[in-house]
NUROSE-791145 format. One record per residue: chain; residue number from 0; residue in three letters; x, y, z of N, C-alpha, C, CB in turn. Coordinates in steps of 0.02 Angstrom, whole numbers, plus 50000, padded with zeros to 5 digits. Glycine has a CB too. Example, Ala and Ser with C-alpha at 12.3 -4.5 7.8 and 13.67 -1.06 7.14 Angstrom:
2
PT unit pos code   nc1   nc2   nc3  cac1  cac2  cac3   cc1   cc2   cc3  cbc1  cbc2  cbc3
PT    A   0  ala 50660 49716 50390 50615 49775 50390 50660 49835 50390 50565 49776 50452
PT    A   1  ser 50642 49888 50354 50684 49947 50357 50645 50002 50394 50704 49970 50286
//
This chain:
218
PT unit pos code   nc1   nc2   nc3  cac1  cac2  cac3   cc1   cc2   cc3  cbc1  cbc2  cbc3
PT    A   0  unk 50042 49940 50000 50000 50000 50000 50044 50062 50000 49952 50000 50061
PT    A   1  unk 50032 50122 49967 50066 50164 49967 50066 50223 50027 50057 50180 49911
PT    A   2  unk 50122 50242 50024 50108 50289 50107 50103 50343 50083 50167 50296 50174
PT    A   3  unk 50067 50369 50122 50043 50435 50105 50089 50488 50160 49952 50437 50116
PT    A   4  unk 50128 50555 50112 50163 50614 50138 50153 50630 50187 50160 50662 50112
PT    A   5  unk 50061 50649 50187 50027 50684 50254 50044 50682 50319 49971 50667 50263
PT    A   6  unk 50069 50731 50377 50093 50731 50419 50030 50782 50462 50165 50747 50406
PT    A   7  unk 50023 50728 50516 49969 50795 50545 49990 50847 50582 49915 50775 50590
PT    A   8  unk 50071 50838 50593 50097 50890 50616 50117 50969 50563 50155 50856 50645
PT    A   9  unk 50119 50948 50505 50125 50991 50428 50076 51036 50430 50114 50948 50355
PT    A  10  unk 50083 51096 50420 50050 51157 50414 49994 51153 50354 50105 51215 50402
PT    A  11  unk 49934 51149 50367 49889 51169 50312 49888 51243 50280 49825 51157 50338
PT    A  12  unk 49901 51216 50211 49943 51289 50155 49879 51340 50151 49973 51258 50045
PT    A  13  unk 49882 51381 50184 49842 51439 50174 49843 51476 50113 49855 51481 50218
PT    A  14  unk 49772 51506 50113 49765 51538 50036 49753 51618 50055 49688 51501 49984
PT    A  15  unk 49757 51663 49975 49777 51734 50005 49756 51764 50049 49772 51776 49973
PT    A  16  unk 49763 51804 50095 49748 51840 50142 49702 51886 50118 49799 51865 50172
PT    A  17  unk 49666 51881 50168 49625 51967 50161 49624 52013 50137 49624 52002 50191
PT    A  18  unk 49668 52054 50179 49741 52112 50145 49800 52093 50115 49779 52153 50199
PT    A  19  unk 49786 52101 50035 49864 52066 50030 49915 52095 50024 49877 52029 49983
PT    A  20  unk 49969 52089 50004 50054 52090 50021 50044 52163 49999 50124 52031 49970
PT    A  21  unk 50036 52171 49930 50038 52213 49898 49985 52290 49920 50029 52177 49841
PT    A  22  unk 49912 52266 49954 49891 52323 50000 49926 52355 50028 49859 52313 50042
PT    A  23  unk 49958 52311 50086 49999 52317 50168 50064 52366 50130 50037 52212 50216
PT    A  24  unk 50098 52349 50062 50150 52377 50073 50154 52439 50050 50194 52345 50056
PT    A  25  unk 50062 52452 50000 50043 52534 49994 50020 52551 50045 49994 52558 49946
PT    A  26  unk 49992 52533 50086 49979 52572 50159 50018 52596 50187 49959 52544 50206
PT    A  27  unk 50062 52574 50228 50108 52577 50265 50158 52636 50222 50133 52501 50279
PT    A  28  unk 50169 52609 50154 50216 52659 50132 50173 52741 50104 50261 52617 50066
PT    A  29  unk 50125 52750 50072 50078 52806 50070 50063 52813 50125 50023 52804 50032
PT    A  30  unk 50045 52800 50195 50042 52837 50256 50118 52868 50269 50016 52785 50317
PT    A  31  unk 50157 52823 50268 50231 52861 50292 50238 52925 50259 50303 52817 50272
PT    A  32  unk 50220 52919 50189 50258 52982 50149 50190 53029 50149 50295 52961 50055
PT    A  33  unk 50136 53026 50168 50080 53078 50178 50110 53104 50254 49988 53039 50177
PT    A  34  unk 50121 53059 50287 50142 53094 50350 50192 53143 50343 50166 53050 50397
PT    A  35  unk 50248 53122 50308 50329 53158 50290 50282 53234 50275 50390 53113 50197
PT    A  36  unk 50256 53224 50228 50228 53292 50194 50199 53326 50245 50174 53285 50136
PT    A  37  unk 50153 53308 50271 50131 53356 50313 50184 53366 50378 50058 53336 50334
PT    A  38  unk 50234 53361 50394 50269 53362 50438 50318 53433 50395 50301 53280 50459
PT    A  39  unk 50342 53433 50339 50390 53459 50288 50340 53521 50293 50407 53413 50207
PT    A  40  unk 50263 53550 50272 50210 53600 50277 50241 53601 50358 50115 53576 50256
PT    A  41  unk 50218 53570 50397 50232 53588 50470 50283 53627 50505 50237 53541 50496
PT    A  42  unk 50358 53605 50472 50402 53640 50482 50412 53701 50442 50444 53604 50481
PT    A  43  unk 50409 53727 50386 50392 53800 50340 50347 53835 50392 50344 53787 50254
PT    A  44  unk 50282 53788 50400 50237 53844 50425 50232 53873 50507 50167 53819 50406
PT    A  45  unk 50264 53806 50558 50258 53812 50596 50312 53823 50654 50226 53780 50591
PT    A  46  unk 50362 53762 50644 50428 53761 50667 50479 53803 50647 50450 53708 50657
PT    A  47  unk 50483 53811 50606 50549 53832 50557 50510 53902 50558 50569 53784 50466
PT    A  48  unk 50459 53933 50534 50424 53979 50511 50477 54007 50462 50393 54024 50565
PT    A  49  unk 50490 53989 50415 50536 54009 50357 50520 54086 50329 50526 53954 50294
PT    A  50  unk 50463 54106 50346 50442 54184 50322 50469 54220 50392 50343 54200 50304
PT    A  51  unk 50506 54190 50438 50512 54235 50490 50604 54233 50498 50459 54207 50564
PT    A  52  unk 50625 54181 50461 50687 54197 50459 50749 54235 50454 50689 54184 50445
PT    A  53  unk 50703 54292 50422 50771 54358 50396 50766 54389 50445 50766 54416 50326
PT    A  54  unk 50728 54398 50505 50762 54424 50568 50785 54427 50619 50756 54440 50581
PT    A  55  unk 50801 54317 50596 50830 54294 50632 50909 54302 50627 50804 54242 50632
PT    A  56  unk 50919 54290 50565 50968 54277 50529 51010 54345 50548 50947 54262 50452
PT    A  57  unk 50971 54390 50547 51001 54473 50531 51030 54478 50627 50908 54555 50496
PT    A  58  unk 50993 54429 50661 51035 54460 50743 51080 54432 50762 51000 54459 50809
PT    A  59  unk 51091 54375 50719 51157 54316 50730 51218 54354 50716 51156 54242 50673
PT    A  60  unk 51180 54370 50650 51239 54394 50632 51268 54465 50643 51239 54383 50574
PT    A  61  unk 51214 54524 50679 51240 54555 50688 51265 54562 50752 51220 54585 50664
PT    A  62  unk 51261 54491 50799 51322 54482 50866 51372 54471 50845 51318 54429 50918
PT    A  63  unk 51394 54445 50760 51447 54437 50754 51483 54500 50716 51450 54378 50730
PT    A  64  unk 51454 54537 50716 51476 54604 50691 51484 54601 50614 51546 54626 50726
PT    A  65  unk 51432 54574 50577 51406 54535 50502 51331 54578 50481 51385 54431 50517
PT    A  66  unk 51338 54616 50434 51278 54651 50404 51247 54613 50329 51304 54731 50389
PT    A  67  unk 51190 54618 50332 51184 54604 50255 51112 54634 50256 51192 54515 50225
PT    A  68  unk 51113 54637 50173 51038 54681 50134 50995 54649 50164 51019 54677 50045
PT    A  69  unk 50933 54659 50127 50855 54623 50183 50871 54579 50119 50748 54675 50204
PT    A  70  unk 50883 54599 50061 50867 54539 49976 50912 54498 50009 50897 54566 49871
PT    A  71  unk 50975 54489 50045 51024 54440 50043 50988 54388 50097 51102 54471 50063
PT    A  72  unk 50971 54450 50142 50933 54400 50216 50885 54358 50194 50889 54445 50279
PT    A  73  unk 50839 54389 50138 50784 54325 50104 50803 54284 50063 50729 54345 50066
PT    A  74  unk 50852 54284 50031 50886 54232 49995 50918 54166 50055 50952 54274 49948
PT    A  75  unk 50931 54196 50091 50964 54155 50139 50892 54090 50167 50999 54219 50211
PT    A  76  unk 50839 54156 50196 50775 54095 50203 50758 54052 50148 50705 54127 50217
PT    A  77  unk 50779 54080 50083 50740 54031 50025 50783 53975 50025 50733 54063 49942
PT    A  78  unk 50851 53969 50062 50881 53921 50041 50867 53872 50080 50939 53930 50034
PT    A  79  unk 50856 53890 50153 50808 53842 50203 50730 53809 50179 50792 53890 50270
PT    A  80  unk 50705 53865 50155 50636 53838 50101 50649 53791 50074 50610 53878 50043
PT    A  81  unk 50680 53818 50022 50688 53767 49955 50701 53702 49967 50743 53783 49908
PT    A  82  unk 50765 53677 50034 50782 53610 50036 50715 53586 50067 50851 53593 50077
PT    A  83  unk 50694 53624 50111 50612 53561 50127 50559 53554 50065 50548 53597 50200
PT    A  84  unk 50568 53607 50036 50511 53601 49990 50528 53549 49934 50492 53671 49959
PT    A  85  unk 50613 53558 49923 50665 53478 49897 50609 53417 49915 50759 53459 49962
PT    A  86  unk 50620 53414 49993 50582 53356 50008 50525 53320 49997 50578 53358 50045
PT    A  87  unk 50495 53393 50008 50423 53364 50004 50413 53361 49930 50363 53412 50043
PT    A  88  unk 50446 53382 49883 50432 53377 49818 50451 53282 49789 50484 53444 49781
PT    A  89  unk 50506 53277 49809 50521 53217 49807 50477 53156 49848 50582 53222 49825
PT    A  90  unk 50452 53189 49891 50388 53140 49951 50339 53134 49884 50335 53199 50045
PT    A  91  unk 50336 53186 49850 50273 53204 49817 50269 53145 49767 50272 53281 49781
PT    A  92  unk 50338 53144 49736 50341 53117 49670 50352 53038 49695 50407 53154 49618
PT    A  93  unk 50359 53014 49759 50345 52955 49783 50287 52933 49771 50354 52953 49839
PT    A  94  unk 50254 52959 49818 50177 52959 49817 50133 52936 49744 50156 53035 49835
PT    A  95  unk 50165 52973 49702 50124 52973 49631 50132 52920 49602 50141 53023 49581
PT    A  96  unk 50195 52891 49631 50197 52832 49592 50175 52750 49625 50270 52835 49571
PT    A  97  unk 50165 52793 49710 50131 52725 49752 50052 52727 49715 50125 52739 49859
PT    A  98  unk 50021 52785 49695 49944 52779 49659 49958 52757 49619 49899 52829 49639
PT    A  99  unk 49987 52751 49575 50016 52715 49526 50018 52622 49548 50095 52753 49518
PT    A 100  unk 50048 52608 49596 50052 52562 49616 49980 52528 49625 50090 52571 49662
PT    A 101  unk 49955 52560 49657 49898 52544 49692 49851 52528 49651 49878 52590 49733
PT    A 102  unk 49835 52554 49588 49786 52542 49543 49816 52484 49521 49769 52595 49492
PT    A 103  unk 49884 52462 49508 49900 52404 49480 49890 52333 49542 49979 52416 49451
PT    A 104  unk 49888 52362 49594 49888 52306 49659 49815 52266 49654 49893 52350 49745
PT    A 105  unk 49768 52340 49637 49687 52331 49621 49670 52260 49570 49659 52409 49575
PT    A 106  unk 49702 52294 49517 49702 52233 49464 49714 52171 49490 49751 52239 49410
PT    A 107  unk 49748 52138 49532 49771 52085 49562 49739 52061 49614 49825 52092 49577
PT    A 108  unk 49709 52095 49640 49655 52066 49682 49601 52021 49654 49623 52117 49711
PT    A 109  unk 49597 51964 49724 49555 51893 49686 49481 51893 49731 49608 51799 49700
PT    A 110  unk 49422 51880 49716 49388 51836 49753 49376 51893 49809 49428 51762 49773
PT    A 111  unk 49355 51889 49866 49347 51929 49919 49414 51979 49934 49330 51881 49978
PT    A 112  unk 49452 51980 49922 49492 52026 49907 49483 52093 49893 49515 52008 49869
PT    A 113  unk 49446 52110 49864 49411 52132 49805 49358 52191 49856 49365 52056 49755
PT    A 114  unk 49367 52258 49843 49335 52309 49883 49272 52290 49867 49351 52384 49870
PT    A 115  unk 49235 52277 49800 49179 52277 49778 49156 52221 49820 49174 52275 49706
PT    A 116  unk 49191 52167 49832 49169 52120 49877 49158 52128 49938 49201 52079 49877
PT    A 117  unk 49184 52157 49964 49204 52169 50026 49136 52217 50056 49283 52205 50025
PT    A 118  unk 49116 52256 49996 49067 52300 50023 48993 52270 49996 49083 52379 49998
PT    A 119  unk 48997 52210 49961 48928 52162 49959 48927 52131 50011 48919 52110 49906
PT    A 120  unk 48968 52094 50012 48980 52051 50109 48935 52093 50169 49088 52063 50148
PT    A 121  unk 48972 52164 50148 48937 52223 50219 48854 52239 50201 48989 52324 50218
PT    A 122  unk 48835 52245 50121 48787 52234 50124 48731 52193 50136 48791 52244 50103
PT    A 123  unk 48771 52124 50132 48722 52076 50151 48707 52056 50223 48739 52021 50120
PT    A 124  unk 48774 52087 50267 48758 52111 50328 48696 52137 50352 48793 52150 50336
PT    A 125  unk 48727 52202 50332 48679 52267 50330 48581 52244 50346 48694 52305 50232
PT    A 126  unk 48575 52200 50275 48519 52188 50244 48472 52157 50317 48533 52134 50173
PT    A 127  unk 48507 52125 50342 48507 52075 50399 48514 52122 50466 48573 52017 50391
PT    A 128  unk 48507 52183 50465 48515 52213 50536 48549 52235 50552 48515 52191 50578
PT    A 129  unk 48632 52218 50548 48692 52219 50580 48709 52314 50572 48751 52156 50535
PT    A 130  unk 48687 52328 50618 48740 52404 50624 48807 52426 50590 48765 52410 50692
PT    A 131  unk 48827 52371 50631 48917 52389 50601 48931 52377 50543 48978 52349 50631
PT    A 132  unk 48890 52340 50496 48898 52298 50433 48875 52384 50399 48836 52208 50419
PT    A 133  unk 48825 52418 50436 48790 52495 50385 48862 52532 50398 48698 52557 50429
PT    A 134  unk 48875 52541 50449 48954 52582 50462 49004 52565 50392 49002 52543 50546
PT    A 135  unk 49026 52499 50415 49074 52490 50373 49065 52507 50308 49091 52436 50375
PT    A 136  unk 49013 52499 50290 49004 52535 50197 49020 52589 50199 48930 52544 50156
PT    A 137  unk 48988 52638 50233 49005 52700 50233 49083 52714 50251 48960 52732 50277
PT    A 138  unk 49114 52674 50266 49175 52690 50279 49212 52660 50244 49192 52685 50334
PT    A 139  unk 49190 52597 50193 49229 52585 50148 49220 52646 50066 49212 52504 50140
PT    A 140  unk 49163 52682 50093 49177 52701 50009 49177 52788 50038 49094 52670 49932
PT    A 141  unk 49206 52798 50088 49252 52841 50142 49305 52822 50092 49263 52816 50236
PT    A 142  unk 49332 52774 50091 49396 52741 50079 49400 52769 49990 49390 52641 50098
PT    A 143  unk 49349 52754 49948 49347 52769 49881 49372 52841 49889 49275 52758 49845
PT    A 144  unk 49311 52895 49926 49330 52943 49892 49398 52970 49934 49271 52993 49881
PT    A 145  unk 49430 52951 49986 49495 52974 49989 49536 52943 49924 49526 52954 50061
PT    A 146  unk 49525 52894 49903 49581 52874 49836 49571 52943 49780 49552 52780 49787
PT    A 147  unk 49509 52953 49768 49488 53023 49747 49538 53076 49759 49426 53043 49783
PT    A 148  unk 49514 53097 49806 49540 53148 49849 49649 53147 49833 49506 53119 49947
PT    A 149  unk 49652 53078 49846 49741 53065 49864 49768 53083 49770 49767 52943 49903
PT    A 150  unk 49718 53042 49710 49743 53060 49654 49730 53138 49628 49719 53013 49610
PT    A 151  unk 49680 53164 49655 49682 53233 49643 49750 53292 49684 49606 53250 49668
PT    A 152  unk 49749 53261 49741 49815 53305 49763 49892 53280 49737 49817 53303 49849
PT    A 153  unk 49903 53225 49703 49946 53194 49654 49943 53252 49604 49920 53119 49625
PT    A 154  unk 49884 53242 49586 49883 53268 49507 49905 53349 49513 49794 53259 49467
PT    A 155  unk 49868 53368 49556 49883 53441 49555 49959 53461 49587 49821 53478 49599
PT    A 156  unk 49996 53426 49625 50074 53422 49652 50096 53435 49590 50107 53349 49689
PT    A 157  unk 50085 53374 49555 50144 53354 49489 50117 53443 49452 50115 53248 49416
PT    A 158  unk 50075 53459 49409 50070 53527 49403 50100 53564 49432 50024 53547 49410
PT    A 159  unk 50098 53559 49484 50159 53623 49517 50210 53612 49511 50166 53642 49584
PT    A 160  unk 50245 53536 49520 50317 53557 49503 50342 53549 49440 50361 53524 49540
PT    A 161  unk 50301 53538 49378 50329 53549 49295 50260 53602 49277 50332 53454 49232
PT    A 162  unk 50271 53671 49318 50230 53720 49334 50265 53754 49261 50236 53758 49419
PT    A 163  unk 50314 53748 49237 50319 53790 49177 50289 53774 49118 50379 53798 49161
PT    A 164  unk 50260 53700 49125 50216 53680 49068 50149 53710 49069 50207 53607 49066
PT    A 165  unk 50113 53721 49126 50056 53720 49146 50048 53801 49183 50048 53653 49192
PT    A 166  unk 50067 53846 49166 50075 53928 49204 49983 53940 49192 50147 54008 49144
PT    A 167  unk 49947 53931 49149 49881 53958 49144 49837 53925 49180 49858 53961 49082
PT    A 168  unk 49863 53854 49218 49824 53834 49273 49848 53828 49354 49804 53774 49250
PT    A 169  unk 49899 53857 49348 49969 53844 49422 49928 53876 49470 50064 53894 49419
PT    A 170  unk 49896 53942 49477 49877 53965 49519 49805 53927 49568 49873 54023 49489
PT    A 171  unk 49759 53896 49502 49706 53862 49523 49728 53796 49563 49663 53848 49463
PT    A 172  unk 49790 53764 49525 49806 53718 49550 49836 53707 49615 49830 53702 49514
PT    A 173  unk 49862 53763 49646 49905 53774 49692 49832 53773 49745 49963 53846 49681
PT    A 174  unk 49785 53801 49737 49713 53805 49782 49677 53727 49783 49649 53869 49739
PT    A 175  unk 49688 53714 49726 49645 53645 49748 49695 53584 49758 49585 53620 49683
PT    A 176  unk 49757 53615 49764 49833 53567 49802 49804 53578 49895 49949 53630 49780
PT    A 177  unk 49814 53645 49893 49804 53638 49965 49725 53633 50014 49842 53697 49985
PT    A 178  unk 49677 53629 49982 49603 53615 49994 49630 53498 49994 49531 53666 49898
PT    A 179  unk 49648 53491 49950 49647 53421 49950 49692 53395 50009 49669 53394 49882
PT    A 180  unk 49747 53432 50024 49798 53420 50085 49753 53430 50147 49867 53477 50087
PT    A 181  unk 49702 53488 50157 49666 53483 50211 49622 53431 50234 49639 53527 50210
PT    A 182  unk 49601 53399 50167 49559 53346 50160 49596 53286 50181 49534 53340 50092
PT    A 183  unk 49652 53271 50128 49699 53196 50176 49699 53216 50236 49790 53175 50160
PT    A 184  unk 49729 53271 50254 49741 53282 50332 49684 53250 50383 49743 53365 50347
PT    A 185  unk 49613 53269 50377 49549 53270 50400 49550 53194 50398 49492 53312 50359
PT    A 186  unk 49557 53173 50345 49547 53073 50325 49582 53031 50360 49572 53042 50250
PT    A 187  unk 49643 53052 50377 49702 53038 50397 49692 53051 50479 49757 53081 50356
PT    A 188  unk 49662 53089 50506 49621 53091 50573 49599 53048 50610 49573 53115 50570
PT    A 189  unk 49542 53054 50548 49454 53032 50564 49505 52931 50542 49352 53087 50468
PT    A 190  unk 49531 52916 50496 49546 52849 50497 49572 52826 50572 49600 52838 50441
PT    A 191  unk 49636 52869 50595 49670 52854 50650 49637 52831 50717 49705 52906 50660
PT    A 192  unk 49569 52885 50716 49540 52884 50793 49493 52814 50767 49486 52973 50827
PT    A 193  unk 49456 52827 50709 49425 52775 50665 49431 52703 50696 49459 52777 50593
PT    A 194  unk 49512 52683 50675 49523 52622 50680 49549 52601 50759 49569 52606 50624
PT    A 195  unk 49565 52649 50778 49579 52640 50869 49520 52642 50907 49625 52704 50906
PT    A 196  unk 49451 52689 50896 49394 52648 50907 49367 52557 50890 49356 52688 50874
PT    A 197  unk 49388 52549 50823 49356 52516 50827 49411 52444 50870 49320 52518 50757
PT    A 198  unk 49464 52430 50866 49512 52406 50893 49477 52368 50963 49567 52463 50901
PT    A 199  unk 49453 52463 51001 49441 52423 51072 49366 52410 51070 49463 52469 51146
PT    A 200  unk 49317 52412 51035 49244 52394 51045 49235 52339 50991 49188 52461 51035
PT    A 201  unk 49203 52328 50916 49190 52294 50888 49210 52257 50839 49165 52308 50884
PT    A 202  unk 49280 52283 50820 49325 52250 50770 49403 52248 50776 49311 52279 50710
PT    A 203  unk 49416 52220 50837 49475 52204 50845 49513 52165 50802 49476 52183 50892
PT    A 204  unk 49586 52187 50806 49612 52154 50749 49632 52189 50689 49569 52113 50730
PT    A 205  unk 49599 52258 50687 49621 52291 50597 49695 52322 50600 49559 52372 50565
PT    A 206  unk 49713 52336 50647 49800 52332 50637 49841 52267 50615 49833 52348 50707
PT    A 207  unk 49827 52227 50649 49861 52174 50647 49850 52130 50578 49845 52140 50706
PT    A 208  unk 49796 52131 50568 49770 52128 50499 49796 52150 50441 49720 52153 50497
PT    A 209  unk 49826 52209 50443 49861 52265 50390 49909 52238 50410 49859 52350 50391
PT    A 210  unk 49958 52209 50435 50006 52188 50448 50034 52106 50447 50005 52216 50495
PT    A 211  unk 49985 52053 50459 49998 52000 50424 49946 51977 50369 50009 51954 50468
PT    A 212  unk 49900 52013 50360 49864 51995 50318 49778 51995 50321 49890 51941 50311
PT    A 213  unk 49779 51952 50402 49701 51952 50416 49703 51873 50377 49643 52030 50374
PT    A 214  unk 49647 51843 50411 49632 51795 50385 49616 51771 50305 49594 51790 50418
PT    A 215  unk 49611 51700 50298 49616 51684 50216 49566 51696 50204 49631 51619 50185
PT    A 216  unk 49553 51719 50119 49496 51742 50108 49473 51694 50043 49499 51822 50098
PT    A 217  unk 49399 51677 50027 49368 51627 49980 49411 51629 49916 49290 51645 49964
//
């Protein structure tokens, strides 16, 4: 008789996760670099106050018995500007290409995987009573229009910085750059407290989940 491999000590081979590889590693990495950015705005506007620099600059130096024009003293802040705004420009051009990513991650999703799935599941919840099952819709397509929201402040970044192609729309763009930053900001909130609510009352687990996966899915 032939023996059979099977070991009941052998791991039964699990199938894709929930969240897969390719979610977890746009999450994690588009939160990091949305954070960077608003940290890079934070320091210009808040820390650093880079518009307040030339009179800083002007008392240093004049303990050291060092004068200069007010044009030289603002050149001096632009050079502190410019390297954060370096940054965040480069955060920027990260970013554009994790949406980038992300629409291709979309494509690859199987079976419950699948947002559209994910938010029939909640409907069929829903249908049935379940509270949290009405929440979660609303908070999954929360989730849509921040993707909205994240490719529109993409789109309008990249405009600003190949702003010499685009001068007859730079100014509009620069307004609905920073209306959409207020908006991640707000999303980026409301997700945080979001998912730390739900952590300790009805859906424990969504960190950890984003992080190995969450259970196998059909």
């Amino acid at each position: 008789m032939e023996r059979s491999n099977y070991s009941a000590t052998a791991p039964i081979p699990a199938g894709p996760k929930r969240n897969s590889l390719g979610l977890r590693i746009w999450h994690w990495a588009s939160g990091s670099l949305v954070i960077f950015q608003l940290i890079t705005i934070l320091f210009i506007s808040v820390i650093v106050k880079v518009k307040g620099l030339a009179p800083e600059f002007s008392k240093v130096l004049a303990e050291k018995g060092v004068t200069m024009a007010p044009d030289q003293l603002r050149g001096l802040s632009r050079i502190v500007a410019h390297r954060i705004w370096d940054w965040h420009i480069w955060a920027g051009l990260a970013l554009s290409m994790l949406l980038a990513y992300r629409v291709l991650v979309s494509f690859r999703h199987r079976g419950s995987q699948r947002t559209s799935a994910k938010i029939a599941h909640l409907q069929t919840q829903a249908a049935q009573g379940n509270a949290a099952a009405r929440r979660g819709i609303w908070i999954r397509y929360a989730y849509r229009a921040f993707y909205v929201v994240l490719a529109v402040l993409v789109v309008t970044g990249l405009v600003l910085v190949f702003e010499d192609y685009f001068r007859s729309i730079e100014h509009t763009a620069k307004e609905i750059h920073e209306i959409s930053m207020y908006l991640v900001l707000a999303f980026s909130v409301a997700h945080i407290v979001g998912v730390f609510r739900a952590e300790v009352t009805d859906a424990p687990g969504l960190v950890s989940g984003m992080i190995n996966g969450g259970e196998p899915v059909e």
